[in-house]
C-alpha positions as CSV (number, residue, x, y, z in Angstrom):
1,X,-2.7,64.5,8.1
2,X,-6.3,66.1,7.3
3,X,-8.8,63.7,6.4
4,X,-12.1,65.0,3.8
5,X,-14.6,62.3,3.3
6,X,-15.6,63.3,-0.8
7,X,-19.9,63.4,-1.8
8,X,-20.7,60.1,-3.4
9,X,-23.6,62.0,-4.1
10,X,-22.5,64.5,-6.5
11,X,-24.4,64.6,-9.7
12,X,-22.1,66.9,-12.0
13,X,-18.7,66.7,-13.3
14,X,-17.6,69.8,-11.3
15,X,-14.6,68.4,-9.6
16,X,-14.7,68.5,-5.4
17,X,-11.6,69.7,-4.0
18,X,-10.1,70.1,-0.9
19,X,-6.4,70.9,0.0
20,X,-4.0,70.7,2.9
21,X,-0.9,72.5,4.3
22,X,1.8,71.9,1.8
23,X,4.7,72.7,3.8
24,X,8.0,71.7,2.6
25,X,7.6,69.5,-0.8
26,X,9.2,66.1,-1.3
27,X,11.4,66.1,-4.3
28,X,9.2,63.2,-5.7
29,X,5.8,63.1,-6.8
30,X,3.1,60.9,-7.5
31,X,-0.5,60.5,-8.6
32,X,-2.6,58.0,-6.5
33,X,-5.9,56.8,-8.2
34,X,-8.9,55.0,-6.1
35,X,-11.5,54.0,-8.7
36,X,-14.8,52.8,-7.7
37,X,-17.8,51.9,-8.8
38,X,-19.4,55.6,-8.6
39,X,-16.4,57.8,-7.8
40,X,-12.9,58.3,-8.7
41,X,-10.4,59.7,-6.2
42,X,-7.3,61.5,-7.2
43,X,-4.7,62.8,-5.2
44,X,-1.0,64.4,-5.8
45,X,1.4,62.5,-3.0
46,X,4.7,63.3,-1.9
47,X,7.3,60.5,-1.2
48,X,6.2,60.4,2.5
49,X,2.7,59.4,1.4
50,X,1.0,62.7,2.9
51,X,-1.5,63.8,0.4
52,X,-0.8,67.4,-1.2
53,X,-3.9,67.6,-3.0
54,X,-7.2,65.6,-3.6
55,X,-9.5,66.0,-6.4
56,X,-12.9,63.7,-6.9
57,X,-15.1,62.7,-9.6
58,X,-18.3,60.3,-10.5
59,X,-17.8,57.8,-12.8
60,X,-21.1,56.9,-13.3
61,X,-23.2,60.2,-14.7
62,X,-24.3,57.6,-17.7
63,X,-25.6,54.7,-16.7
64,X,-21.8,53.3,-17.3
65,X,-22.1,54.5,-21.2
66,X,-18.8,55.6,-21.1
67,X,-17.0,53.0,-19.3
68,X,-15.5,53.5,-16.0
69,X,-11.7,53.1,-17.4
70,X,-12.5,55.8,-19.8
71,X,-14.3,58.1,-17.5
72,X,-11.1,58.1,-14.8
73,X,-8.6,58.4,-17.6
74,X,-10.2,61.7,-18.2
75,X,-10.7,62.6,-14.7
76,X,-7.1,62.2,-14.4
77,X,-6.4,64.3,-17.2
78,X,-8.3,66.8,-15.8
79,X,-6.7,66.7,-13.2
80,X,-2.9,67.4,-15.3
81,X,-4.4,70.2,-16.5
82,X,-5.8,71.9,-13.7
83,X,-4.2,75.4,-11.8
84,X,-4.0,73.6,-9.2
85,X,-1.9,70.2,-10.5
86,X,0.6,72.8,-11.9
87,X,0.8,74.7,-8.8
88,X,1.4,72.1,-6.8
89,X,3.8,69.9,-9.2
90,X,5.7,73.2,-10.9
91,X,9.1,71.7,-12.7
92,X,8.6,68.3,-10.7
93,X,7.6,65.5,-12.7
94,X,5.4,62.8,-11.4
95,X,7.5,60.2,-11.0
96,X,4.2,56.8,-11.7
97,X,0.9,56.5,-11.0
98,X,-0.9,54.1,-8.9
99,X,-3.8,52.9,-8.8
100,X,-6.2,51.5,-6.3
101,X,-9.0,49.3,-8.7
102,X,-12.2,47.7,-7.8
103,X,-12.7,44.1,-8.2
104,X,-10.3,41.2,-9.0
105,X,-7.4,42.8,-10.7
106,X,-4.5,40.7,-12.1
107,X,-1.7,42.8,-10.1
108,X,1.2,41.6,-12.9
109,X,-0.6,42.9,-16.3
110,X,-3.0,45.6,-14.6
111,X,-6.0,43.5,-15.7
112,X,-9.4,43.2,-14.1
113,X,-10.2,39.8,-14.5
114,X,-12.8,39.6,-12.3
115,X,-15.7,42.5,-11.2
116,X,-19.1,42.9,-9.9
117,X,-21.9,42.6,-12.3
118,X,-23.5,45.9,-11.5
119,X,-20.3,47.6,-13.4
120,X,-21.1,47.0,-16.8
121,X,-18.3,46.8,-19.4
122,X,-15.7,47.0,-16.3
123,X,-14.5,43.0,-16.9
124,X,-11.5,42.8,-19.0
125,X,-10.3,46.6,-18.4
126,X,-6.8,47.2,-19.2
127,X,-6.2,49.8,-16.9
128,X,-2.6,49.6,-16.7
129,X,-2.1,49.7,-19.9
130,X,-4.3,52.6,-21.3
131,X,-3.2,55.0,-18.1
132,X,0.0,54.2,-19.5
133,X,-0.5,55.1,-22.9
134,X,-2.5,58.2,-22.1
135,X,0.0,59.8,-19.5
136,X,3.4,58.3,-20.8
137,X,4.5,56.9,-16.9
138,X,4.6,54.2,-15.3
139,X,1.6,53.0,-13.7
140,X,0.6,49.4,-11.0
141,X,-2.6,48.8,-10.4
142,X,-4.0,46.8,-7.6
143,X,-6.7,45.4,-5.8
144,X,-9.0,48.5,-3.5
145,X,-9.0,46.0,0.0
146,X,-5.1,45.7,-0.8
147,X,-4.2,49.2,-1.5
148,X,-6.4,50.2,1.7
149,X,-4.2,47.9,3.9
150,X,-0.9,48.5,2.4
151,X,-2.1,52.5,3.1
152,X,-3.1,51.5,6.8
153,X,0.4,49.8,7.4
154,X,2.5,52.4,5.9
155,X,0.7,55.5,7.7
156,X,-2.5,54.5,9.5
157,X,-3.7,52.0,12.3
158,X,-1.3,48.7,11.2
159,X,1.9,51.1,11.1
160,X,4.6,48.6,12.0
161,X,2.8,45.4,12.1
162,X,3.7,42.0,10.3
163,X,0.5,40.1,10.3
164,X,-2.9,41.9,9.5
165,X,-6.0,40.8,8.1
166,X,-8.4,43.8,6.8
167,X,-11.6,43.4,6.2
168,X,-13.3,46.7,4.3
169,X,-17.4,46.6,4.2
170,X,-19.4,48.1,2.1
171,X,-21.8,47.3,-0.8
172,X,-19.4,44.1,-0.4
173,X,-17.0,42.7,1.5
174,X,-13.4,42.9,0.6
175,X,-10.2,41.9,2.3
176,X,-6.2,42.1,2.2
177,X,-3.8,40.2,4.0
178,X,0.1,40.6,5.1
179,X,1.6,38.0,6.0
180,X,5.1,38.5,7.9
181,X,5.1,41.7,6.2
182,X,4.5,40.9,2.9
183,X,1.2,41.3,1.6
184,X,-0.7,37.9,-0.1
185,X,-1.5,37.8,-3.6
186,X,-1.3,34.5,-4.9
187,X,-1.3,33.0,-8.6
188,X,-2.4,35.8,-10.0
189,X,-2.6,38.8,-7.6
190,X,-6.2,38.2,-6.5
191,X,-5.5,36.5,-3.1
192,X,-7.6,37.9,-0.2
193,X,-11.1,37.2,-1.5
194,X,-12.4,37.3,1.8
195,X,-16.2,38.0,1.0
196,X,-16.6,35.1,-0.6
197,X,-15.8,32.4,2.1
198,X,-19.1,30.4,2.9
199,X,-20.1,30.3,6.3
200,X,-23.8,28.6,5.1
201,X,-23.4,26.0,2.7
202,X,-27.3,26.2,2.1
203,X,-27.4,29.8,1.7
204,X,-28.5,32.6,-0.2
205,X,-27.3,32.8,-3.4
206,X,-24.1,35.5,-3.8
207,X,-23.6,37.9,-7.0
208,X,-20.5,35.1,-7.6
209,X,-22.6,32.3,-8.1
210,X,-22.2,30.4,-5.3
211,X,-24.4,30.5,-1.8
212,X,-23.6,31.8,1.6
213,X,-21.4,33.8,0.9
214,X,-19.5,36.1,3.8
215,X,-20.5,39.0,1.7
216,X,-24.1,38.3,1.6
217,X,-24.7,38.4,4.8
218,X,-21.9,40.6,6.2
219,X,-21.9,43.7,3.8
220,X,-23.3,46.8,5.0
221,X,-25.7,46.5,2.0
222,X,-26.7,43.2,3.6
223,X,-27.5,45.1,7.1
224,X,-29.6,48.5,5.0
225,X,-31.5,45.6,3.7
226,X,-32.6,43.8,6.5
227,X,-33.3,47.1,8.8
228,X,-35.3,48.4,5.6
229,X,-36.9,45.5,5.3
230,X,-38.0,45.3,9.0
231,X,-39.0,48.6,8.6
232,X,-41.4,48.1,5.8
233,X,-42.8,45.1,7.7
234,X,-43.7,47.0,11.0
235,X,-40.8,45.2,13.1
236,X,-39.2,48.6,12.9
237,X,-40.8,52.5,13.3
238,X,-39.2,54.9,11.4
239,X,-39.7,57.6,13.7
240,X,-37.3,55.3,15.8
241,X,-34.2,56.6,13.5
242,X,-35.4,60.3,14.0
243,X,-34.9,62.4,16.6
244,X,-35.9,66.4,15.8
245,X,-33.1,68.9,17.3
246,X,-31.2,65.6,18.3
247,X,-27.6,64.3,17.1
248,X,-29.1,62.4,13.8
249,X,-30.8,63.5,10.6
250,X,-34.7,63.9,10.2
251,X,-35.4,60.5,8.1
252,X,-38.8,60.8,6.0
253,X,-39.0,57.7,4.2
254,X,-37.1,54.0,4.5
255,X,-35.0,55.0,1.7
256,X,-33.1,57.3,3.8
257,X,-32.2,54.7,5.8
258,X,-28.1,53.6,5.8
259,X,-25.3,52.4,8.4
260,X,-24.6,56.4,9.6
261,X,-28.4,56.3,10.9
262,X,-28.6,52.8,12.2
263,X,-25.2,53.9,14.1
264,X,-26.4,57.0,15.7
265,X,-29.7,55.2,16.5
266,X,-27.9,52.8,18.6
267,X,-25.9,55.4,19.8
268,X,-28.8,57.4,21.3
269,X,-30.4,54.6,22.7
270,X,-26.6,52.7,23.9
271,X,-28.1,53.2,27.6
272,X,-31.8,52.6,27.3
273,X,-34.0,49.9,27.8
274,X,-36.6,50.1,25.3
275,X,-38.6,47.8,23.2
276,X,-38.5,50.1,20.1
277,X,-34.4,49.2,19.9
278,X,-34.8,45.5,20.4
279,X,-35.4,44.4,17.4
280,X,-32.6,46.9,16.0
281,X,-30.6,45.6,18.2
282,X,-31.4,42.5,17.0
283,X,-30.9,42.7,13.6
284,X,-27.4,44.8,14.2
285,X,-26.1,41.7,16.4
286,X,-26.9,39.0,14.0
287,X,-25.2,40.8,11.7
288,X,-21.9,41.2,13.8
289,X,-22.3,37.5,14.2
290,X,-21.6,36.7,10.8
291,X,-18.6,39.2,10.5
292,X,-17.4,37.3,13.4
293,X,-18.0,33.9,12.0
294,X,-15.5,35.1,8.8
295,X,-13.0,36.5,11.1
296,X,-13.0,33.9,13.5
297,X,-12.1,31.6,10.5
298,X,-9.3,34.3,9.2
299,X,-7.8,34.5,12.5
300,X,-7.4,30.3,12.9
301,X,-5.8,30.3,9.5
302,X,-3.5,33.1,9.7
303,X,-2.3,33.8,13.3
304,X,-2.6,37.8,12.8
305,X,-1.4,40.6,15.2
306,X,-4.5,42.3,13.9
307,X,-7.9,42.6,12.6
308,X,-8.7,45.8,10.8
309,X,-11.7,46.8,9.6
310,X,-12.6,49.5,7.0
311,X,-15.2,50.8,4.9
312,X,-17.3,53.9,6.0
313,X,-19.6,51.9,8.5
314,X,-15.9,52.1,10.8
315,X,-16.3,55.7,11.6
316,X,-19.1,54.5,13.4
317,X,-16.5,54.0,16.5
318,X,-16.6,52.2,19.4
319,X,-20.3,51.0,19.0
320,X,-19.7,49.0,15.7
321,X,-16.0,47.8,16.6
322,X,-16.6,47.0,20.1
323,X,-19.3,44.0,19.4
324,X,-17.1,42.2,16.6
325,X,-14.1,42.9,19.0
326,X,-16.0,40.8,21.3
327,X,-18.0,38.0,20.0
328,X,-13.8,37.5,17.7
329,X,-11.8,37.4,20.4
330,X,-14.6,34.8,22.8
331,X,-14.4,32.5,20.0
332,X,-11.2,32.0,19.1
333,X,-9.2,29.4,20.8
334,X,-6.9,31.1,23.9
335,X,-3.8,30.8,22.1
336,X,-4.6,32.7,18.8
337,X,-6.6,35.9,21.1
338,X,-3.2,36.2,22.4
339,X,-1.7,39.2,21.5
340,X,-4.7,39.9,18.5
341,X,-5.9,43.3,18.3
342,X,-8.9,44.5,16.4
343,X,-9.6,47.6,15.6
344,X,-10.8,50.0,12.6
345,X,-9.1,51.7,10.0
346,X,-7.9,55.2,10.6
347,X,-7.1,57.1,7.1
348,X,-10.7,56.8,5.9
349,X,-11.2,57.6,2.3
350,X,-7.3,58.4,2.0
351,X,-6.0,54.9,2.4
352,X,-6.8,53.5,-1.3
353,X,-5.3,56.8,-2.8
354,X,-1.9,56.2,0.0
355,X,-2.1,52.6,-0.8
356,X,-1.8,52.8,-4.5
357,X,1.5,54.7,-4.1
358,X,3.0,53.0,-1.5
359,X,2.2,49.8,-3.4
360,X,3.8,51.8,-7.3
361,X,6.7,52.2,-5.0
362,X,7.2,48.5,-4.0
363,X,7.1,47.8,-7.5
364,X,9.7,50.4,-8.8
């Protein structure tokens, strides 16, 4: 399968598109949905989960105005109505839509019950409902971490496996979990809250309300922060993260600064001593710290065959995974490191769109 990571900076409605080898088409179709904060991802899959088409749009060009809900349903229309939906699709119908939903979404009704306050209006969205209504199928909607994990474990990394926990970072922390192959979703489908366990009782205080939060500390917002920060302070040069005519962008300011340039700092220097890293270094190892101190916990509670991790920082590689990998598995006790892999996701910005299906299928 051929991957395309979409521009979360794209500032116009014009759709982004990329396409891959049809080859023989499954007599079933559906449309996956991956709704973020900023961007909507839309793709037209086959009953083998192989993506025939993608399509991407921004859901924020307002300010949130127009609500997010609102914004995708039209995206999605667009997409209906586009050459290339009725190339693809021809006298096939789309059998459901799924959709892969940020926040706390009530799995059952299609709710979000619970969502980060930077989405404004984005609480109390009845997305199953009003796709429903507006494209006259049937629609599930889950929670993003969970769709990316079901994804991962139909077609990706956990392909086969019983027991995973998956941890995706990003501007939070989210998680799924499948537990002898079924995946956890509690009273209300919103199981799996793994950003939210407190590792420091006496912490900072966490967009939920509560202190010390996992995600505080552990998000890749939470590591830009600190390395801006250290940068503004002096602990840090700027001309550290810029190499001209080397493997990493020219960096002109500390607001260019994000995990893709910390990463292929650290990657240039992996072999040198030299005070410049250290405190990078640092900074980047606390920070593995306290994704180790959630997993560690995860692992003691629910035994699993593996840790996956997701979220853009994991195309990072071997220098992000192999630290965590470490500092998880030396702190475990000996009988749970048994048999536990970790490793990161490998269908990148795919997996919520493959997820979403795979998990509309479970359900119908």
């Amino acid at each position: 399968m051929t991957h395309y990571v979409f521009s979360t900076t794209m500032m116009t409605r014009k759709c982004c598109r990329e396409r891959t080898s049809m080859g023989a088409q499954s007599n079933k179709l559906y449309i996956g949905v991956d709704l973020g904060g900023t961007f909507v991802k839309i793709g037209i899959v086959d009953q083998t989960g192989r993506i025939l088409h993608k399509f991407g749009y921004p859901v924020n060009l307002d300010d949130y105005r127009t609500s997010i809900l609102t914004t995708a349903i039209e995206s999605v229309r667009t997409v209906f109505e586009s050459n290339e939906f009725k190339f693809i699709v021809g006298d096939h119908k789309i059998e459901g839509i799924g959709v892969s939903a940020t926040g706390q979404i009530d799995s059952d009704t299609g709710i979000v019950i619970g969502a980060a306050g930077h989405i404004p209006g984005y609480q109390g969205s009845h997305i199953k409902d009003r796709m429903q209504e507006a494209f006259h199928v049937k629609v599930t909607v889950a929670n993003d971490a969970d769709c990316s994990l079901l994804g991962e474990c139909g077609h990706g990394a956990a392909k086969g496996c019983q027991n995973v926990v998956m941890m995706t970072l990003g501007t939070g922390v989210g998680g799924g979990i499948l537990v002898d192959g079924h995946l956890l979703k509690g009273v209300r489908g919103t199981a799996g809250e793994i950003g939210h366990i407190i590792i420091n009782d006496d912490g900072e205080k966490c967009s939920c309300g509560n202190r010390g939060c996992l995600e505080y500390y552990a998000s890749v917002k939470a590591l830009v922060h600190t390395v801006k920060t250290a940068t503004k302070e002096g602990r840090l040069e700027l001309s550290l993260f810029a190499v001209p005519g080397g493997n990493r962008s020219v960096i002109y300011d500390v607001d260019g600064l994000n995990a893709k340039v910390i990463f292929d700092c650290l990657r240039s220097y992996k072999d040198k001593t030299d005070i410049k890293i250290e405190e990078l270094r640092g900074i980047v190892d606390s920070w593995d710290n306290h994704i180790a101190d959630g997993l560690v916990s995860l692992v003691h509670i629910f035994n699993p065959e593996l840790i996956l991790i997701g979220g853009g920082v994991s195309e990072a590689g071997e220098i992000f995974i192999d630290p965590i990998r470490s500092k998880v598995l030396s702190r475990v006790m000996p009988s749970f490191a048994q048999r536990l892999r970790i490793s990161t996701a490998t269908l990148g910005n795919d997996s919520g769109i493959i997820g979403a299906v795979d998990y509309y299928k479970t359900r119908n």
